[in-house]
MDTraj code that builds the backbone (N, CA, C; nanometers):
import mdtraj as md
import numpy as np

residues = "UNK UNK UNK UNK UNK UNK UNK UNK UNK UNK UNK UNK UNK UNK UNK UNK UNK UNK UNK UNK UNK UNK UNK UNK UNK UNK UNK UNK UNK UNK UNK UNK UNK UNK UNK UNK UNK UNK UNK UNK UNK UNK UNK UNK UNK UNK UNK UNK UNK UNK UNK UNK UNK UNK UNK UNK UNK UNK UNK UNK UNK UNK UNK UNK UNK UNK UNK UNK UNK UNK UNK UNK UNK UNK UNK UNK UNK UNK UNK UNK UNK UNK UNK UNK UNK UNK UNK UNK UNK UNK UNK UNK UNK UNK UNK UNK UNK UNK UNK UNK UNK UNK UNK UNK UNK UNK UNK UNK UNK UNK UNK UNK UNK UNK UNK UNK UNK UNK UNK UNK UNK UNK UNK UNK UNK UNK UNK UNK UNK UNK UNK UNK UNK UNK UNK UNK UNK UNK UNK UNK UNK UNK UNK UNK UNK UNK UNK UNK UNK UNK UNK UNK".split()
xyz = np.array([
    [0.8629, 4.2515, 3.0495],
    [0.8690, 4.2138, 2.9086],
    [0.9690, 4.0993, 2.8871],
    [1.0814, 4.0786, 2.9617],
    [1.1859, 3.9961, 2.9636],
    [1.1261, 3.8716, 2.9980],
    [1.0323, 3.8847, 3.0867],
    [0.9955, 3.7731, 3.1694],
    [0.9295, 3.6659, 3.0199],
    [0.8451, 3.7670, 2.9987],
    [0.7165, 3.7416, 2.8663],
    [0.7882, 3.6600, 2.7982],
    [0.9471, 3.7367, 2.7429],
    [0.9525, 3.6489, 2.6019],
    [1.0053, 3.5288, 2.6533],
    [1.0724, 3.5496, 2.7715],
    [1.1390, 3.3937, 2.7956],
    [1.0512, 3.3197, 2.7674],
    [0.9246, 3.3295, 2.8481],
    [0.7847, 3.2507, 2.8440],
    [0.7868, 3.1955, 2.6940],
    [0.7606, 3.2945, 2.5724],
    [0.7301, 3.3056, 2.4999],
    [0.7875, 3.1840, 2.4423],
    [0.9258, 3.1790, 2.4441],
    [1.0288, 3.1277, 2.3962],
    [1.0487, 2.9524, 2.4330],
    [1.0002, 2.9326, 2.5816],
    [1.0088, 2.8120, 2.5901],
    [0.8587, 2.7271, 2.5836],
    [0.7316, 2.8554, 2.5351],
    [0.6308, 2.8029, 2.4775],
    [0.6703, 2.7376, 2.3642],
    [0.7000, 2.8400, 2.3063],
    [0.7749, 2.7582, 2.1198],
    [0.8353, 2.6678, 2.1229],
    [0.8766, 2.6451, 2.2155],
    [0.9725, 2.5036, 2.2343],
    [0.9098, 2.4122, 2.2290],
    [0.7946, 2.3992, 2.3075],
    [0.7296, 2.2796, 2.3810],
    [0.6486, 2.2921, 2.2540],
    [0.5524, 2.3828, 2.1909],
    [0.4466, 2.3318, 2.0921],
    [0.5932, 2.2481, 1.9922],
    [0.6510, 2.3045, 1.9330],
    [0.7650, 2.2232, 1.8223],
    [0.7657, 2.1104, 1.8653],
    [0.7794, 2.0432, 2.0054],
    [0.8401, 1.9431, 2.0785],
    [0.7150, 1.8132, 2.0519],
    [0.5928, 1.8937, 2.1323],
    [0.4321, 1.8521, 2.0742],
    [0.4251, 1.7893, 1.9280],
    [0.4188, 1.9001, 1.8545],
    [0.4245, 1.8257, 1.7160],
    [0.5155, 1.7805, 1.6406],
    [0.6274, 1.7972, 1.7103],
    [0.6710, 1.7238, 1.6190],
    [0.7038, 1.5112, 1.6630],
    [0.6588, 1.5164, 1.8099],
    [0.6384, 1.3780, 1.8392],
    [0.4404, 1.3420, 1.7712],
    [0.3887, 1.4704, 1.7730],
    [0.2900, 1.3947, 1.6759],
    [0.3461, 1.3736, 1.5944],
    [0.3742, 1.4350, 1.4932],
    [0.4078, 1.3581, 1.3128],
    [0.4801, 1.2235, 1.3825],
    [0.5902, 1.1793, 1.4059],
    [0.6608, 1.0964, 1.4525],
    [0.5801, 0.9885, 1.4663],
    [0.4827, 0.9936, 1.5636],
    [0.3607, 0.8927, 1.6109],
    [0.3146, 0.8657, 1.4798],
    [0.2319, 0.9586, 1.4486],
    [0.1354, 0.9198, 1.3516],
    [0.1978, 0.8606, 1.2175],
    [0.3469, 0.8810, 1.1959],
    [0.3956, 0.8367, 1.0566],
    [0.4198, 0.6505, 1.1503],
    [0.4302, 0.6729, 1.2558],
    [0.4821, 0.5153, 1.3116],
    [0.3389, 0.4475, 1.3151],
    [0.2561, 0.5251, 1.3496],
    [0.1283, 0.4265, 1.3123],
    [0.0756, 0.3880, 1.1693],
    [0.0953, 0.4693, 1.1227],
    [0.0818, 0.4601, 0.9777],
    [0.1512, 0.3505, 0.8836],
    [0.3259, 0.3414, 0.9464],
    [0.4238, 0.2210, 0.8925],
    [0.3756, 0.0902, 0.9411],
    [0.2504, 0.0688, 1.0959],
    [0.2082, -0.0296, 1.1076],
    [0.0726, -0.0985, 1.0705],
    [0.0307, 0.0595, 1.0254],
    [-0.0605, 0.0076, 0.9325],
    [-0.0853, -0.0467, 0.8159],
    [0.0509, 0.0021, 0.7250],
    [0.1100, -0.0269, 0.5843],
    [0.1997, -0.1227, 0.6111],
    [0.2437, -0.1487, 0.7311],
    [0.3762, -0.2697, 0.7350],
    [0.4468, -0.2246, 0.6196],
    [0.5177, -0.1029, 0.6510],
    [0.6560, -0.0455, 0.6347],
    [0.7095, -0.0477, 0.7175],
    [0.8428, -0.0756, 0.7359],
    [0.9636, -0.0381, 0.8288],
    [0.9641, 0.1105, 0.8867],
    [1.0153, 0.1252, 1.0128],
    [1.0052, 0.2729, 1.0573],
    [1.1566, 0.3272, 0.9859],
    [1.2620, 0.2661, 0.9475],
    [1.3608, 0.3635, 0.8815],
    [1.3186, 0.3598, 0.7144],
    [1.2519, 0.3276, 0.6814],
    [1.2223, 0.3829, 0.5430],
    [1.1248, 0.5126, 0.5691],
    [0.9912, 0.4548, 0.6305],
    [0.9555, 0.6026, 0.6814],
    [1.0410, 0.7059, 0.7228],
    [1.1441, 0.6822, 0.7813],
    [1.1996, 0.8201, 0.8097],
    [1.3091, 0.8759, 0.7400],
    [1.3231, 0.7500, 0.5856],
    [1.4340, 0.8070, 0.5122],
    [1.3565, 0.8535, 0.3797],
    [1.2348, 0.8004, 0.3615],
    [1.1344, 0.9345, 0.2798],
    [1.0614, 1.0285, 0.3155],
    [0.9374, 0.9781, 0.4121],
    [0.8715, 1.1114, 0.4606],
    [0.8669, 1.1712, 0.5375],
    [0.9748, 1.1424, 0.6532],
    [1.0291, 1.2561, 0.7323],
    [1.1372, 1.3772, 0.6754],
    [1.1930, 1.2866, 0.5869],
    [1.3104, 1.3569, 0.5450],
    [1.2780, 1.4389, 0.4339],
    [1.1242, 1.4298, 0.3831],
    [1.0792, 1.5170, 0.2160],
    [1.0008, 1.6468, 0.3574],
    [0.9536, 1.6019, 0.4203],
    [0.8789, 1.7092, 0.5119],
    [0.9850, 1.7964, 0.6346],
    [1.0870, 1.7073, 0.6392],
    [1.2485, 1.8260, 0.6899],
    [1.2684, 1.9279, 0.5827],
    [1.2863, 1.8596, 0.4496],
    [1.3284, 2.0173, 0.3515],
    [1.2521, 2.0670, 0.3379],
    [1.0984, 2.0904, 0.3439],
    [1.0099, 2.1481, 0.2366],
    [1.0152, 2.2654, 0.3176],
    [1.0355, 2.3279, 0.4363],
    [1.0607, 2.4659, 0.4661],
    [1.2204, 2.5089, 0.4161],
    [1.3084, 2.4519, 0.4073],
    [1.4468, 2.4885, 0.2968],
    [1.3890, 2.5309, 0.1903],
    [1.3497, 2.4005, 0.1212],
    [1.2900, 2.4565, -0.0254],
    [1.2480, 2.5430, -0.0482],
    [1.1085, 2.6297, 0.0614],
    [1.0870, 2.6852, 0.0370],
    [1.1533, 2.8208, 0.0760],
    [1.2300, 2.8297, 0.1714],
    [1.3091, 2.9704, 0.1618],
    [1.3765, 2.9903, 0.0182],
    [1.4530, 2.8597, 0.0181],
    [1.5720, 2.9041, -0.0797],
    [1.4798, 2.9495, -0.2730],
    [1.3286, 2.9019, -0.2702],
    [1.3129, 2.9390, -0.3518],
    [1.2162, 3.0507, -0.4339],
    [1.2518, 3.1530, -0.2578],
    [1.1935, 3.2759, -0.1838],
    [1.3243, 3.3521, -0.2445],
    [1.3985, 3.3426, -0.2079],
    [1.5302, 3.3832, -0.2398],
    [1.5503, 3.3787, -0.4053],
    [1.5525, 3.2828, -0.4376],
    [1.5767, 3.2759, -0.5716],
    [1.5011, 3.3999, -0.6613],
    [1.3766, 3.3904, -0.6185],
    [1.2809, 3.4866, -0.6235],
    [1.3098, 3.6376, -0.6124],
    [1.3924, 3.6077, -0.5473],
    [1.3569, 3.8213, -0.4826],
    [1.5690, 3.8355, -0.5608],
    [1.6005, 3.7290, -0.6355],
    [1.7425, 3.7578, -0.6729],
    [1.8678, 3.7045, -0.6478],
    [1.8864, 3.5940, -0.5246],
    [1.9598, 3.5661, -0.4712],
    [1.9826, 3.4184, -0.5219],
    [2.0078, 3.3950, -0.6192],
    [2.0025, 3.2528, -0.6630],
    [2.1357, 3.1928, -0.6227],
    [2.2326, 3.2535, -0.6116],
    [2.3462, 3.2224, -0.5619],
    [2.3504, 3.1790, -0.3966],
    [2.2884, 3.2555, -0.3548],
    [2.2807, 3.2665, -0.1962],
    [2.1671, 3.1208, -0.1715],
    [2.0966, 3.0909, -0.2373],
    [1.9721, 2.9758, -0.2455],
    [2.0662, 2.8501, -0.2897],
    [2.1798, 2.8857, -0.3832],
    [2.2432, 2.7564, -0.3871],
    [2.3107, 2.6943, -0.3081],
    [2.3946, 2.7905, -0.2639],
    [2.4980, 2.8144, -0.1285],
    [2.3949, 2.7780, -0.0181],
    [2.2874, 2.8023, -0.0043],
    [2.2202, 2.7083, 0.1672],
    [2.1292, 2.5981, 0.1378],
    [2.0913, 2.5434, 0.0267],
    [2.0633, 2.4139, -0.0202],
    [2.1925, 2.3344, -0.0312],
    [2.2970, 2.3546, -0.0175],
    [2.4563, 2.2541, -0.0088],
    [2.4966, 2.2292, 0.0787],
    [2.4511, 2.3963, 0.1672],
    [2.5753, 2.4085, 0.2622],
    [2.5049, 2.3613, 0.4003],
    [2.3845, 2.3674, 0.3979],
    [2.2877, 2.3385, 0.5218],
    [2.2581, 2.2100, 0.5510],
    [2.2406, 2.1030, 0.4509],
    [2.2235, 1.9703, 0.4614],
    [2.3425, 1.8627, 0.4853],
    [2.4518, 1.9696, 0.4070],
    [2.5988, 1.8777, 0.4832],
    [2.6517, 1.9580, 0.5816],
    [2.6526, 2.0428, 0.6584],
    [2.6534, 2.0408, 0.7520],
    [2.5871, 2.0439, 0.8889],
    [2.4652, 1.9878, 0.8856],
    [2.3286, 1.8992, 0.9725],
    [2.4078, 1.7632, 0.9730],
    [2.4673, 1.7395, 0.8565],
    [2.5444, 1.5621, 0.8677],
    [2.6312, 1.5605, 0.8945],
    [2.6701, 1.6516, 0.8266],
    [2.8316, 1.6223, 0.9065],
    [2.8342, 1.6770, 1.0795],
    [2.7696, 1.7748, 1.1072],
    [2.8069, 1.8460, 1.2429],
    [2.7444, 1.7188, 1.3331],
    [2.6223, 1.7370, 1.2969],
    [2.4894, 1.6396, 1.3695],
    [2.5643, 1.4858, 1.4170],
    [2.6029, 1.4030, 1.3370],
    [2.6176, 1.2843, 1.3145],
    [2.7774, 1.3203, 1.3954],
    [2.8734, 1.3580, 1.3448],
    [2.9944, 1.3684, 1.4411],
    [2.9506, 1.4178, 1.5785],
    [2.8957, 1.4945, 1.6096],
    [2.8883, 1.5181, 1.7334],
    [2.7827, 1.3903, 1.8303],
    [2.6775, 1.3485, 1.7662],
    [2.5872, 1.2720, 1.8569],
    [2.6951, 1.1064, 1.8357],
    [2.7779, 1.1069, 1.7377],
    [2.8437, 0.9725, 1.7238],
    [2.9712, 0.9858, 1.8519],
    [3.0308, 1.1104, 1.8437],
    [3.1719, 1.0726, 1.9674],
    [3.0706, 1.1499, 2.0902],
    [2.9664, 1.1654, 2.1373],
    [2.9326, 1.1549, 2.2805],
    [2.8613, 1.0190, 2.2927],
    [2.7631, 0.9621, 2.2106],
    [2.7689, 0.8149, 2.2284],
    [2.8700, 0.7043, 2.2609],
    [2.9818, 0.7003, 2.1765],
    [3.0834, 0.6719, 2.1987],
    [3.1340, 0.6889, 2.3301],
    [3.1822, 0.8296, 2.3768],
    [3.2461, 0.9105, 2.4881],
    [3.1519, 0.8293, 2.6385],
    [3.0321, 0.8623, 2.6155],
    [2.8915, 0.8256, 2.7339],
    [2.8940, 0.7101, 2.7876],
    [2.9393, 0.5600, 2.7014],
    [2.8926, 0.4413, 2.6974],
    [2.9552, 0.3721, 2.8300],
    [2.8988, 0.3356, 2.9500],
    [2.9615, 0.2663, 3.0537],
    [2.9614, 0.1190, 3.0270],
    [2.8488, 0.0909, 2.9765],
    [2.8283, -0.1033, 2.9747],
    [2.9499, -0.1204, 2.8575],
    [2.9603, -0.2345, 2.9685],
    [3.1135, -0.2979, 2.8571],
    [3.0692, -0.3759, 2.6927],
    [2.9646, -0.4341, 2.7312],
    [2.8465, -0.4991, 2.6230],
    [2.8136, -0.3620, 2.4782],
    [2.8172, -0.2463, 2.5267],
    [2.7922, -0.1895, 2.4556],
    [2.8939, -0.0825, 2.3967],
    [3.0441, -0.1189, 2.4527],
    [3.1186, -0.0370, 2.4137],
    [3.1466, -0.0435, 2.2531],
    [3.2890, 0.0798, 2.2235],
    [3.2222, 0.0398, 2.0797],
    [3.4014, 0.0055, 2.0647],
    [3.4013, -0.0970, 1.9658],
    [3.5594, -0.1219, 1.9595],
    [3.5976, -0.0613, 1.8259],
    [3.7490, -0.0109, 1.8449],
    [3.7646, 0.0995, 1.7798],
    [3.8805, 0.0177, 1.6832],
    [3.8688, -0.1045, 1.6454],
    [3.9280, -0.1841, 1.5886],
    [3.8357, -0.2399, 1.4666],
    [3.8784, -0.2949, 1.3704],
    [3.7579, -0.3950, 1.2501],
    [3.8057, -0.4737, 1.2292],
    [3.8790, -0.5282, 1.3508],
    [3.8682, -0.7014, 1.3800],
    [3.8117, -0.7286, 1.4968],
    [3.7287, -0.8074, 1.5146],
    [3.7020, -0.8634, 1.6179],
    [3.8145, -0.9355, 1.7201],
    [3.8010, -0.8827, 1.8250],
    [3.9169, -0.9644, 1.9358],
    [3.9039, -1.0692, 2.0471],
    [3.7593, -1.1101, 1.9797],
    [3.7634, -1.2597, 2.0055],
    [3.7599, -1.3290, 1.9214],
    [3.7166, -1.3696, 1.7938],
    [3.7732, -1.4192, 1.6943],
    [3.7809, -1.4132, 1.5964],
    [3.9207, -1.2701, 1.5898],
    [3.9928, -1.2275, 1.4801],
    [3.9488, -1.2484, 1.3549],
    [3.8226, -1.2516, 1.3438],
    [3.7432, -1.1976, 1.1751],
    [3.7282, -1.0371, 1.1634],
    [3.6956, -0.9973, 1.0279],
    [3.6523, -0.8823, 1.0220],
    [3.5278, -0.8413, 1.0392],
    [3.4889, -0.7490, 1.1433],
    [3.3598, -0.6986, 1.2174],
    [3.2920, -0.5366, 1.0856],
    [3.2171, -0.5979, 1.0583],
    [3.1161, -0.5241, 0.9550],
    [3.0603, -0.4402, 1.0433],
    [3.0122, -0.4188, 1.1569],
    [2.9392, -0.3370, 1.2913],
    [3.0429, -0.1706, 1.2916],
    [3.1605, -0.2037, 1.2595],
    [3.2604, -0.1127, 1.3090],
    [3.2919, -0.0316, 1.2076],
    [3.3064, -0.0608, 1.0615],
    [3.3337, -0.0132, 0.9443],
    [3.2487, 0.1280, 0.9064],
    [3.1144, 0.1449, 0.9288],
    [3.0672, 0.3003, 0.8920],
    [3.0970, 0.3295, 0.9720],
    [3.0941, 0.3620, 1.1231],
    [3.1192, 0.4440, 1.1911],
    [3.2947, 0.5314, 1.2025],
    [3.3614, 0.3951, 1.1928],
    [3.5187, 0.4811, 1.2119],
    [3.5108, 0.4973, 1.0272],
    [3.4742, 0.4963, 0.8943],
    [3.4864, 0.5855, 0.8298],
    [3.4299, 0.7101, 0.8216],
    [3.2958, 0.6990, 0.8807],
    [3.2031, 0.8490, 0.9037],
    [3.3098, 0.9318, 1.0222],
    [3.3548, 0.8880, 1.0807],
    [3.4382, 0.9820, 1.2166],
    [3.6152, 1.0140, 1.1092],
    [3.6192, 0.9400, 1.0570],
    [3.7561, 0.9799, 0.9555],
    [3.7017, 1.0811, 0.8404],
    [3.6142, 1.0090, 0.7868],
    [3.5351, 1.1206, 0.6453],
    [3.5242, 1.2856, 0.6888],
    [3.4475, 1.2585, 0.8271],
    [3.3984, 1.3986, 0.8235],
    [3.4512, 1.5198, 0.8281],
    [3.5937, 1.5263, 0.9332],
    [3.6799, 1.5986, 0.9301],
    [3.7723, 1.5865, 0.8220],
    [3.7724, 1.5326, 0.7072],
    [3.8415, 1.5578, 0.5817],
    [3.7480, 1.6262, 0.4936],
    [3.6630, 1.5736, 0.5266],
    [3.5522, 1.6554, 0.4283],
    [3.5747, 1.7816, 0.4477],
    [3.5213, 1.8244, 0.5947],
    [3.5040, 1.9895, 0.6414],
    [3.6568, 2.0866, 0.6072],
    [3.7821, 1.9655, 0.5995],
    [3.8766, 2.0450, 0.5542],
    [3.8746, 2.0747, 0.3908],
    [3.8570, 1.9988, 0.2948],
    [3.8065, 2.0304, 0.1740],
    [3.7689, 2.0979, 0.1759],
    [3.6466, 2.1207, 0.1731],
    [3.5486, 2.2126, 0.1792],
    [3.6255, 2.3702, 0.2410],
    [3.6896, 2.3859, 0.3336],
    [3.6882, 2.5237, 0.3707],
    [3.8275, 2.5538, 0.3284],
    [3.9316, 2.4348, 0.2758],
    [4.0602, 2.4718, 0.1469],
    [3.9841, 2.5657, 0.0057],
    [3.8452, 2.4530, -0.0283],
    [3.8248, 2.5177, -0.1477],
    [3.7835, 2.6719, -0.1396],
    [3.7171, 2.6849, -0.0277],
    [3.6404, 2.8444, 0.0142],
    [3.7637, 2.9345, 0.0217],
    [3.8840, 2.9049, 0.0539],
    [4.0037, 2.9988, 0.0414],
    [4.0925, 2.9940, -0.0636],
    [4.0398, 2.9128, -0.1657],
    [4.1415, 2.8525, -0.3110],
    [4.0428, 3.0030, -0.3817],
    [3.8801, 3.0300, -0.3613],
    [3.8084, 3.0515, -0.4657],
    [3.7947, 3.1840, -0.3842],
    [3.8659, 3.2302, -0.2794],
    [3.7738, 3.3316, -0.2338],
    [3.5959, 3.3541, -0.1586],
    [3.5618, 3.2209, -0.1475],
    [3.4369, 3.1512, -0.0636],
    [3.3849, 3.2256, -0.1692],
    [3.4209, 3.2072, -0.2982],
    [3.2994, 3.2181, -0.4273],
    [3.2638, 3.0763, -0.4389],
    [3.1247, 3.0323, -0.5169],
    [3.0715, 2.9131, -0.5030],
    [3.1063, 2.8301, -0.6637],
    [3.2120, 2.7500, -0.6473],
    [3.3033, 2.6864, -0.6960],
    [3.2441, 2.5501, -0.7464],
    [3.2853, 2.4696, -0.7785],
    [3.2618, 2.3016, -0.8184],
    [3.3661, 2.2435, -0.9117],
    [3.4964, 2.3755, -0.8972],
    [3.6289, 2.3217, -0.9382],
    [3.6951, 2.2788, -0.8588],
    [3.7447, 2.1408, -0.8581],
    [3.8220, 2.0864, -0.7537],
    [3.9849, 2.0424, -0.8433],
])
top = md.Topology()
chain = top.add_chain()
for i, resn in enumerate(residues, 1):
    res = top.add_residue(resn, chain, resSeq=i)
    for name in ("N", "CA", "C"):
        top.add_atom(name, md.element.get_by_symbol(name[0]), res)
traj = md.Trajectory(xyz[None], top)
């Protein structure tokens, strides 16, 4: 039976894996068929077809009573996918990088000629933001008793 579910388990993997490089494909063929850009495609209709299973739990929940609990994982689930997601795949990119061409300079001046480098600016504020954020956030959860607050 052990054997089974492993099976089972890294079946599910691979169909998820399957479709979800179909959608991927087919929304990229689609942006070349419409001559859309592939990051607008993926900053509307990948990203409306990521929540619509959220949505619909949280408004399963809402449903059966839990409207509190539906608010609390519509907040709490999407900033931390960004915040966790994005800090973690940003300092092993960072951490990984051998080519010197592609290192990332941890400065926002350029040090060959000392202008200010626009390339460098989101990233070292997203790597400063995030861990201030996550401390906010879990000050306010012990200010309120991790009751769901929006007094700051």
């Amino acid at each position: 039976m052990f054997a089974m579910a492993i099976l089972g388990f890294v079946m599910s993997i691979s169909w998820i894996s399957f479709t979800s490089n179909f959608v991927i494909d087919l929304l990229w063929i689609i942006g070349l068929i419409l001559n859309i850009p592939k990051s607008l495609l993926g900053l509307t209709l990948l990203a409306v077809g990521n929540c619509l299973g959220d949505m619909n739990a949280n408004v399963a929940m809402t449903k059966k009573g839990f409207g509190e609990m539906a608010v609390t994982a519509s907040l709490a689930g999407p900033v931390f996918n960004v915040l966790f997601g994005l800090g973690v795949s940003i300092s092993l990119s960072l951490l990984n990088t051998t080519d010197e061409d592609k290192k990332f300079n941890w400065s926002i001046y350029d040090k060959n000629t000392d202008e200010f480098d626009t390339s460098t600016v989101i990233p070292l504020v997203l790597l400063v933001a995030m861990p201030i954020v996550l401390i906010i956030v879990l000050l306010n959860g012990f200010v309120n008793n991790f009751f769901v607050s929006f007094k700051f």
